[in-house]
C-alpha positions in Angstrom: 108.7 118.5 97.3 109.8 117.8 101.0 109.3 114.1 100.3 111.8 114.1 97.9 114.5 114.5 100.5 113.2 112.1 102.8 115.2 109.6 104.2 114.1 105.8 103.3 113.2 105.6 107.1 111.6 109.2 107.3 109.4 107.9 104.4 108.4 104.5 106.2 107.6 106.9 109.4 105.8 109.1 107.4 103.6 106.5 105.5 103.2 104.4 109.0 101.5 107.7 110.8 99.6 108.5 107.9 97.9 104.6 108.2 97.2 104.7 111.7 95.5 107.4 111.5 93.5 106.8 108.7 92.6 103.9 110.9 93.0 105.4 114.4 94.0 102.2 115.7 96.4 99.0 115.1 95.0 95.9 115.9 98.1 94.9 117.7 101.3 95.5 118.2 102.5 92.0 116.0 100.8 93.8 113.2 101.9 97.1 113.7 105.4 95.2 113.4 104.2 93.7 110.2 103.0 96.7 108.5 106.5 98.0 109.1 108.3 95.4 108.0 105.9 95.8 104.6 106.8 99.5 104.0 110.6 98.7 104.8 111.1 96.6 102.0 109.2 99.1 99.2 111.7 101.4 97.7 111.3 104.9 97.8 109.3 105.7 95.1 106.8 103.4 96.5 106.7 104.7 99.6 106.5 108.5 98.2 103.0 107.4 96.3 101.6 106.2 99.5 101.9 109.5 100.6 100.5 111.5 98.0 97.2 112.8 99.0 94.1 111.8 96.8 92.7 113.5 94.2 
């Protein structure tokens, strides 16, 4: 339930950390600025799926 009261840029944070280390690295720092840019313009919701762990 904490995700619920996550800010909109808590929850790009939080979804951003959780990619990079799925993937341990970012290829550079142009798409690191990409990816961000992405998850900035999902709304909430969106975001709060991403961070859902798998079933």
């Amino acid at each position: 339930m904490k995700n619920i009261l996550m800010t909109h840029k808590e929850l790009v944070d939080k979804v951003s950390a959780n990619l990079f280390k799925q993937s341990g690295k970012i290829e550079s720092q142009r798409s690191w600025l990409a990816m961000r840019n992405y998850l900035e313009q999902l709304d909430s919701e969106q975001l709060r799926l991403m961070i859902k762990e798998p079933t």
